[in-house]
TORKOL-4160 file (C-alpha; in steps of 0.2 Angstrom, whole numbers, padded with zeros to 4 digits, m for minus):
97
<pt num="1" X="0293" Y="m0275" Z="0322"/>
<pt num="2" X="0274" Y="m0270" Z="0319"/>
<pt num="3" X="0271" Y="m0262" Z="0303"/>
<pt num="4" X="0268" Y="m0245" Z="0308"/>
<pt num="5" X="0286" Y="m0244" Z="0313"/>
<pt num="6" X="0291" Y="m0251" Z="0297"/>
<pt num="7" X="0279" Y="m0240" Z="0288"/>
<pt num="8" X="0290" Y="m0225" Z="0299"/>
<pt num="9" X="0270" Y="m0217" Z="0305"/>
<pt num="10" X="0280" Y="m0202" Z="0317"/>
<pt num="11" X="0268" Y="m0207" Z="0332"/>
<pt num="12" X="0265" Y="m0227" Z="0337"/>
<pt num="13" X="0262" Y="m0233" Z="0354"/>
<pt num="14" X="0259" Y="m0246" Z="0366"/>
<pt num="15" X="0251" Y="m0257" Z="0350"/>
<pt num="16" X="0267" Y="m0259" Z="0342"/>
<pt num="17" X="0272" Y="m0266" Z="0359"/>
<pt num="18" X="0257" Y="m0278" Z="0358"/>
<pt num="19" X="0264" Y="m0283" Z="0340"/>
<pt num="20" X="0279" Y="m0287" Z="0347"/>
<pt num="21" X="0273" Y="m0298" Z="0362"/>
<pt num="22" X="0262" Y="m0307" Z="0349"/>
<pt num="23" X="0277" Y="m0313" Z="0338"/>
<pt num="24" X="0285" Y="m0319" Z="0352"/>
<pt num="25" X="0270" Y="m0329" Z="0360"/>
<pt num="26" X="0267" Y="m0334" Z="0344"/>
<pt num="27" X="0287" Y="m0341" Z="0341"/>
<pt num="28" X="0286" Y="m0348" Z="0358"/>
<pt num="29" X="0270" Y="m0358" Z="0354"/>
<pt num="30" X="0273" Y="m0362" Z="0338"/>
<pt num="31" X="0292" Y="m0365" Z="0338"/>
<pt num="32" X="0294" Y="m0354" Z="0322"/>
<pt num="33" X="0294" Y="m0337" Z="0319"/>
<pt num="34" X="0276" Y="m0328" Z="0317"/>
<pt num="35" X="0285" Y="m0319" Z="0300"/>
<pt num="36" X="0297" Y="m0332" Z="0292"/>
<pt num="37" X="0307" Y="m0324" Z="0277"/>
<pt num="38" X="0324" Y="m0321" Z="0272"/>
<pt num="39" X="0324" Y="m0302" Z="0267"/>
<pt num="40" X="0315" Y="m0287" Z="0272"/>
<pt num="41" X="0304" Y="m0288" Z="0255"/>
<pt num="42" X="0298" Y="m0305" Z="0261"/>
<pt num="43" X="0295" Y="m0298" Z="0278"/>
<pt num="44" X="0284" Y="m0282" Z="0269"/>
<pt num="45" X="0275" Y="m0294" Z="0257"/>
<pt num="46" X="0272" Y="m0305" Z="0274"/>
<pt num="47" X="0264" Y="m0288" Z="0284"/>
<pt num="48" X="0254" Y="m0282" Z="0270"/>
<pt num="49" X="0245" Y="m0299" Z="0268"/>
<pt num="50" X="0240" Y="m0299" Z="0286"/>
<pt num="51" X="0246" Y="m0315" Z="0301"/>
<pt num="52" X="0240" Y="m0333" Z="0296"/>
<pt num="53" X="0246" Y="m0346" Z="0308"/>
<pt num="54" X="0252" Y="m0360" Z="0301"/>
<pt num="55" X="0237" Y="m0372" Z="0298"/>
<pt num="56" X="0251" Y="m0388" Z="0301"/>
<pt num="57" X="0252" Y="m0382" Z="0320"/>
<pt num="58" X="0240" Y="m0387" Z="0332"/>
<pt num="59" X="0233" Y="m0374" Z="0344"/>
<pt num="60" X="0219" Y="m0370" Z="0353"/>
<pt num="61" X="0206" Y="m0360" Z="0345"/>
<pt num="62" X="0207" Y="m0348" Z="0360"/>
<pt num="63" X="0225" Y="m0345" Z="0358"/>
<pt num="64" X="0224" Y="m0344" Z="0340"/>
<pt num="65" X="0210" Y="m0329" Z="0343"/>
<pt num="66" X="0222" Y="m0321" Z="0354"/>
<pt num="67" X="0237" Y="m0319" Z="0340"/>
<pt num="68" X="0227" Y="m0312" Z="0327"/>
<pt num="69" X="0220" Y="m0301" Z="0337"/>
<pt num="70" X="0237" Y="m0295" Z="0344"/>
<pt num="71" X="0245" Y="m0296" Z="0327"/>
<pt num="72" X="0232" Y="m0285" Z="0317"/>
<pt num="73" X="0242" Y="m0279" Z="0303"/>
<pt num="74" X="0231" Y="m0261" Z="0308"/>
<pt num="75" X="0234" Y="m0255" Z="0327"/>
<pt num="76" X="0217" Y="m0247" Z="0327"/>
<pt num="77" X="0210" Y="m0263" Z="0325"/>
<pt num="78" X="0224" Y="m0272" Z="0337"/>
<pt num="79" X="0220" Y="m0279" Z="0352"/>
<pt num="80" X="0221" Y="m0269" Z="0369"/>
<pt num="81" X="0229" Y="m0272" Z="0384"/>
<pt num="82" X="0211" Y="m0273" Z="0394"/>
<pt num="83" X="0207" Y="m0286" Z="0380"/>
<pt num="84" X="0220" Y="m0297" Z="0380"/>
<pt num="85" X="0219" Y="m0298" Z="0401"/>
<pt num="86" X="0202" Y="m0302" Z="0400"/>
<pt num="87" X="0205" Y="m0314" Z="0383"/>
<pt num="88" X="0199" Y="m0331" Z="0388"/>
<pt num="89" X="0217" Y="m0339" Z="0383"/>
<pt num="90" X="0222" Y="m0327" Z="0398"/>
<pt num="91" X="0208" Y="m0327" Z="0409"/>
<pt num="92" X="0194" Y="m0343" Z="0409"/>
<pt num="93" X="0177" Y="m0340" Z="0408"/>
<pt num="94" X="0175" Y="m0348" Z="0426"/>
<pt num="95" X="0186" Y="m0330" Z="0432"/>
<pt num="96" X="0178" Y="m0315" Z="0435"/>
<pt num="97" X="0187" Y="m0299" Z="0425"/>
């Protein structure tokens, strides 16, 4: 769940979404969640200190880019989806936007 829903902001939109696709790109790559804890504390102590892959995994640079971008503890900051088509984990160099 993106912060701004657990922070319960009355408007969130499409960016929480993009949170959301990030944790489960990033659990699918990774093979462990995005935010590992055991309680809801651990989870808020987690958001507030921002998304840090774990250095053990190896991934591409490119993807790596992508999460942080898309897990952006701030949605103004987060990633759009325009962005994230045109990302060059999604869309190589070689391929015109």
């Amino acid at each position: 769940m993106a912060p701004e829903i657990f922070e319960n902001k009355p408007k969130y939109g499409h960016k929480a979404d993009i949170w959301g696709i990030g944790t489960i790109i990033y659990e699918i790559v990774a093979g462990e969640p995005a935010f590992k804890c055991n309680n809801l504390k651990e989870l808020l102590d987690l958001h507030e200190r921002g998304f840090q892959p774990n250095k053990n995994l190896s991934m591409s640079p490119e993807i790596c880019d992508l999460l942080c971008r898309m897990l952006d503890r701030k949605p103004s900051n987060r990633i759009d989806i325009a962005g994230i088509k045109a990302h060059p984990f999604i869309r190589p160099a070689s391929e015109p936007v």
